[in-house]
LUMKOL-823874 format. One record per residue: residue in three letters; z, y, x of N, C-alpha, C in turn. Coordinates in nm, 2 decimals. Layout:
REC   res     n.up   n.north   n.east    ca.up   ca.north   ca.east     c.up   c.north   c.east
REC   ALA        Z         Y        X        Z          Y         X        Z         Y        X
...
END
This chain:
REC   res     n.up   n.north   n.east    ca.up   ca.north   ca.east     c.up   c.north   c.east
REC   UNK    10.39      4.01     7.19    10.44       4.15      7.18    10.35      4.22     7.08
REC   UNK    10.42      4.32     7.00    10.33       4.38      6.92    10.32      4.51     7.01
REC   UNK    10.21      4.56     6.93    10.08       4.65      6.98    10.17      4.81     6.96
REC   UNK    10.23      4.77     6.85    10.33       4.93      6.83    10.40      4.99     6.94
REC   UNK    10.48      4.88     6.99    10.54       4.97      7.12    10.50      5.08     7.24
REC   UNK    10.34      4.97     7.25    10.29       5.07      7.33    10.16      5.20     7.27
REC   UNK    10.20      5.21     7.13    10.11       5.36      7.09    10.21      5.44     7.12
REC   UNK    10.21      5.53     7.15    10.25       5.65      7.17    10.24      5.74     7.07
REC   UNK    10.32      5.86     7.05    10.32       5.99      6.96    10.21      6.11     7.02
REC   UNK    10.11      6.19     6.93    10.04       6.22      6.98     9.91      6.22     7.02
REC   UNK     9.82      6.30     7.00     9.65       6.22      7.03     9.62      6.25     7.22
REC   UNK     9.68      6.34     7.30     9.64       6.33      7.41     9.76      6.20     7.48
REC   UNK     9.84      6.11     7.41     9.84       6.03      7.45     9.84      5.89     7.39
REC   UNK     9.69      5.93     7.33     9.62       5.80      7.31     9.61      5.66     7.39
REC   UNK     9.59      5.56     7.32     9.59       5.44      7.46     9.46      5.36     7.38
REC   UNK     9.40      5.33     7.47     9.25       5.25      7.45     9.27      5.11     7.38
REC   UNK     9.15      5.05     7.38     9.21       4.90      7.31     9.20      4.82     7.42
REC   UNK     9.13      4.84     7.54     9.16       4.75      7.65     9.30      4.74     7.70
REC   UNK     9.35      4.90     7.68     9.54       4.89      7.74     9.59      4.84     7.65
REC   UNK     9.58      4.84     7.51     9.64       4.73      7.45     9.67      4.58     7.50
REC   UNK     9.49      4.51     7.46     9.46       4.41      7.52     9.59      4.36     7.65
REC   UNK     9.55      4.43     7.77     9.60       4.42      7.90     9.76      4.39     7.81
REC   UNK     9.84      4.51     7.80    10.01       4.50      7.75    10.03      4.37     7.71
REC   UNK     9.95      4.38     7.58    10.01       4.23      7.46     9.94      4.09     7.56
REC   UNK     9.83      4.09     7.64     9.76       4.00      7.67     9.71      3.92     7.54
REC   UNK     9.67      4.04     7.49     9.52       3.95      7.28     9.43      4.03     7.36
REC   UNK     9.36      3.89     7.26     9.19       3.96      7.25     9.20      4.08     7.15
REC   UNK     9.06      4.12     7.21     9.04       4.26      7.14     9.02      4.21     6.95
REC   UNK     9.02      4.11     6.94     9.05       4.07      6.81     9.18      4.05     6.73
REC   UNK     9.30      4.01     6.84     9.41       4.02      6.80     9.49      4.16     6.76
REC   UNK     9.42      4.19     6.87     9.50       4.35      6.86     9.45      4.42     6.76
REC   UNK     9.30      4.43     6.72     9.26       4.47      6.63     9.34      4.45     6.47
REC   UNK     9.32      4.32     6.46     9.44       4.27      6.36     9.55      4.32     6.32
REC   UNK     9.62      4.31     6.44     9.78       4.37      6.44     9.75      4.49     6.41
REC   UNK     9.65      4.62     6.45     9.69       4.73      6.43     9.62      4.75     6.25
REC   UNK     9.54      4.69     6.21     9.51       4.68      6.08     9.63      4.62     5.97
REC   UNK     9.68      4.54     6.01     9.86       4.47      5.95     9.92      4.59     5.98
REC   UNK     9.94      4.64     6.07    10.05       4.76      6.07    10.04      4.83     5.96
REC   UNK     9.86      4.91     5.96     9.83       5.03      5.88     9.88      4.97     5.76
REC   UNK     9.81      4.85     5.72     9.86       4.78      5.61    10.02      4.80     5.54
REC   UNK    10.03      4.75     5.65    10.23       4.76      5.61    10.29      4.88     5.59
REC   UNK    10.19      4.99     5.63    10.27       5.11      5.60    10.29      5.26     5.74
REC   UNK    10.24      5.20     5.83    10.26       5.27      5.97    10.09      5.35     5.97
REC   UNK    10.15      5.45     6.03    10.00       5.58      6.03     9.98      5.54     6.19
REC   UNK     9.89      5.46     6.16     9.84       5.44      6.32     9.68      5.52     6.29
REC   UNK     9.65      5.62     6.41     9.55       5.72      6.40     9.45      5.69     6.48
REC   UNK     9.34      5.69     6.43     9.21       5.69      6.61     9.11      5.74     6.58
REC   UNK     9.02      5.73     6.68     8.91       5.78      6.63     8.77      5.73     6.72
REC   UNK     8.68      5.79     6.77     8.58       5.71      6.78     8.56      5.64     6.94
REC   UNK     8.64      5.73     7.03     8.67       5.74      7.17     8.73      5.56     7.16
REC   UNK     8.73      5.54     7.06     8.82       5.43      7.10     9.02      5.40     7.14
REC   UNK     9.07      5.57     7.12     9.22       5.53      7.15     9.30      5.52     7.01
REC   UNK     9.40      5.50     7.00     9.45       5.48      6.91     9.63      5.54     6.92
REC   UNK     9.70      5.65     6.86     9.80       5.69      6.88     9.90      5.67     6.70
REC   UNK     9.98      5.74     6.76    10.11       5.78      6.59    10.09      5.91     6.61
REC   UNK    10.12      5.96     6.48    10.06       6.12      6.49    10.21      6.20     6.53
REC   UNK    10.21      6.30     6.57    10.30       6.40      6.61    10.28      6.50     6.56
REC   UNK    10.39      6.53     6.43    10.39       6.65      6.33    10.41      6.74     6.40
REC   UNK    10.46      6.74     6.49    10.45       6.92      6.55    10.29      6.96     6.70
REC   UNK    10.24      6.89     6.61    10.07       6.96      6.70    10.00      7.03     6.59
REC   UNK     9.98      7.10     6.65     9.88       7.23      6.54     9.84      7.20     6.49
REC   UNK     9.71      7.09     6.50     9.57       7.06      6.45     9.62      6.92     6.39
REC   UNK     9.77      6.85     6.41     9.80       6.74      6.29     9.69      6.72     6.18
REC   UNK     9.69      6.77     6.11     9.64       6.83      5.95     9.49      6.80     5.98
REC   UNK     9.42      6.82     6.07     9.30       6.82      6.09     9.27      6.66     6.18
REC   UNK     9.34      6.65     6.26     9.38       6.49      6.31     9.32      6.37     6.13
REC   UNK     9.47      6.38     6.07     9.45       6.32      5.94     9.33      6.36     5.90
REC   UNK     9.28      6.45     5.84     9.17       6.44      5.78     9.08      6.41     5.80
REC   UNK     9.00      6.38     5.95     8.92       6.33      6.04     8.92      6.16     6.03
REC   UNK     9.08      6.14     6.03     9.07       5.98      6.01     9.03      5.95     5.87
REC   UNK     9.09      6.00     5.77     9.07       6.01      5.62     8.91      5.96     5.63
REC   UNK     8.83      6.11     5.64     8.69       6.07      5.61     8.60      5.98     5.71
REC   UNK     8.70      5.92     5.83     8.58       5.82      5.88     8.63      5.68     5.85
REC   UNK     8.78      5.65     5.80     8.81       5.55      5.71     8.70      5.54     5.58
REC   UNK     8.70      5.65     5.51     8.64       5.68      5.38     8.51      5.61     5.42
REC   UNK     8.44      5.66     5.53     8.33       5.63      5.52     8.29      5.46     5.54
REC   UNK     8.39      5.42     5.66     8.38       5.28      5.67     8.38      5.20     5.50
REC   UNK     8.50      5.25     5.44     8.49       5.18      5.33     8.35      5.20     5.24
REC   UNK     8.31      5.33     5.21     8.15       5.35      5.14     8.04      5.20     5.22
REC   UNK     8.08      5.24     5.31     7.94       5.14      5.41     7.98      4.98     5.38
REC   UNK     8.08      4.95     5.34     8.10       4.77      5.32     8.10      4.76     5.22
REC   UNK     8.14      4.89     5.11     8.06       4.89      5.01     7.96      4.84     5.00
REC   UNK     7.86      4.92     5.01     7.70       4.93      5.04     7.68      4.78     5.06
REC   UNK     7.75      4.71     5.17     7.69       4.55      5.25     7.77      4.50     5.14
REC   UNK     7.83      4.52     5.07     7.89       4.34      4.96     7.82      4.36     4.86
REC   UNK     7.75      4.50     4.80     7.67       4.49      4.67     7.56      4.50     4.77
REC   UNK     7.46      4.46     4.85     7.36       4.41      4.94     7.35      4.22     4.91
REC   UNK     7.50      4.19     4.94     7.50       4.06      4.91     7.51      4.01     4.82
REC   UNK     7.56      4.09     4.72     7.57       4.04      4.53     7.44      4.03     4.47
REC   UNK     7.37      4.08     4.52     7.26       4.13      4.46     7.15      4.01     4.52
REC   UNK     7.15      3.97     4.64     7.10       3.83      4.70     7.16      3.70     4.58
REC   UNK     7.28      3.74     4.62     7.32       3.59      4.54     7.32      3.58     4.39
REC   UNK     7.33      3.68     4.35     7.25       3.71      4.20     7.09      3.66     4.21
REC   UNK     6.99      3.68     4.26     6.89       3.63      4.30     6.83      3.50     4.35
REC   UNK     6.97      3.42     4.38     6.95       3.30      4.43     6.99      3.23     4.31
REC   UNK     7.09      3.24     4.27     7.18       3.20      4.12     7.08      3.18     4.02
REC   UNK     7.02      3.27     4.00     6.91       3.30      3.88     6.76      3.22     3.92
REC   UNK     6.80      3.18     4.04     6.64       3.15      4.07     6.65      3.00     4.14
REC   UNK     6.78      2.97     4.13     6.82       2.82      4.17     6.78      2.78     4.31
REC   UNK     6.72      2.90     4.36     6.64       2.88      4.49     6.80      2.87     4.64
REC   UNK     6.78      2.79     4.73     6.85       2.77      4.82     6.84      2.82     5.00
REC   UNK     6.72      2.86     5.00     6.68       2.92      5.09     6.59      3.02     5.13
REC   UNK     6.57      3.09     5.20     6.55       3.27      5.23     6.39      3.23     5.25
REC   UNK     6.33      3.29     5.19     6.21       3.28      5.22     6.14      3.46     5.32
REC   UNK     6.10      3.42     5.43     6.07       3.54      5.51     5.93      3.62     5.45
END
């Protein structure tokens, strides 16, 4: 079962990732997935840090402020894996150059 049927319209009726889980019966890995393929594909699936996850509903006031909340804590996730892949380029540039094979503490 996909994960879409049971988001709902709306942030007060958000659904957690365990009620996910429970509905589809996935791991909290699967579901995760699926709702990342969705966004991917095109669907505004919304959440935030509470852990629920909804579709947004254009006629709530604070919509506009919903979005842009997810906006900048997406934004930020992307800055921060940023940050961890040039962490790791920068190792492996270091190992490359130095032929060396293992981490010295």
């Amino acid at each position: 079962m996909t994960v879409l049927q049971y988001i709902k319209r709306g942030k007060a009726n958000a659904v957690t990732i365990a009620h996910l889980m429970e509905k589809c019966g996935s791991s909290k890995r699967d579901v995760q997935k699926q709702i990342r393929d969705l966004r991917v594909s095109g669907h505004v699936i919304l959440s935030d840090t509470s852990g629920g996850y909804w579709l947004p509903d254009l006629k709530e006031p604070d919509i506009e402020q919903q979005l842009e909340r997810f906006i900048q804590y997406s934004l930020s996730n992307v800055n921060s894996r940023k940050k961890a892949v040039a962490s790791c380029e920068i190792l492996l540039k270091q190992i490359q150059s130095s032929g060396q094979t293992t981490l010295e503490e």
